[in-house]
Steps between C-alpha positions, in 0.01 A plus 500: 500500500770639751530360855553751737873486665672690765842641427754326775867615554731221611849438534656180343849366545686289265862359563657858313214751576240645760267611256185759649178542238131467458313237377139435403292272717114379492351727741304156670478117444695301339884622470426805691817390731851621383574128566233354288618699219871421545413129490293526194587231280407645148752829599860462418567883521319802776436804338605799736482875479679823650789287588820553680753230485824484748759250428602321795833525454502886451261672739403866485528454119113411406361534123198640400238336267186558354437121475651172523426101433641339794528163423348282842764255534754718596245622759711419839269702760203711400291711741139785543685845545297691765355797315352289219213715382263282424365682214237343179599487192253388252 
């Protein structure tokens, strides 16, 4: 049985990298908060899709990827992009 999710773009920043993507979220209750998922316990890596990654030390120069494991202790600052679109996936 699927849960349904809504498809979120954020932007994380690690000490090397601003790193823009989407991840998948619980559409309601529990972990439905981009901060309740970053602080789950049982994750050690955050799954993200249609990504763009900028080091921080080379701006303008941003890499493309289909996906990527980010691992979420080199998460520095993480944050909702405005245009998230909300949509289900089952």
């Amino acid at each position: 049985m699927h849960s349904e999710q809504r498809d979120v773009r954020i932007a994380v920043e690690t000490d090397r990298y601003r790193i823009v993507g989407h991840v998948l979220l619980p559409r309601e209750g529990y972990r439905s908060r981009l901060t309740d998922f970053l602080n789950a316990g049982e994750r050690e890596f955050i799954a993200m899709t249609d990504v763009e990654m900028e080091s921080l030390d080379r701006p303008g120069q941003a890499v493309r990827n289909e996906f990527i494991a980010l691992s979420r202790r080199h998460v520095v600052v993480a944050m909702e992009l405005e245009g998230s679109d909300g949509l289900s996936v089952a």
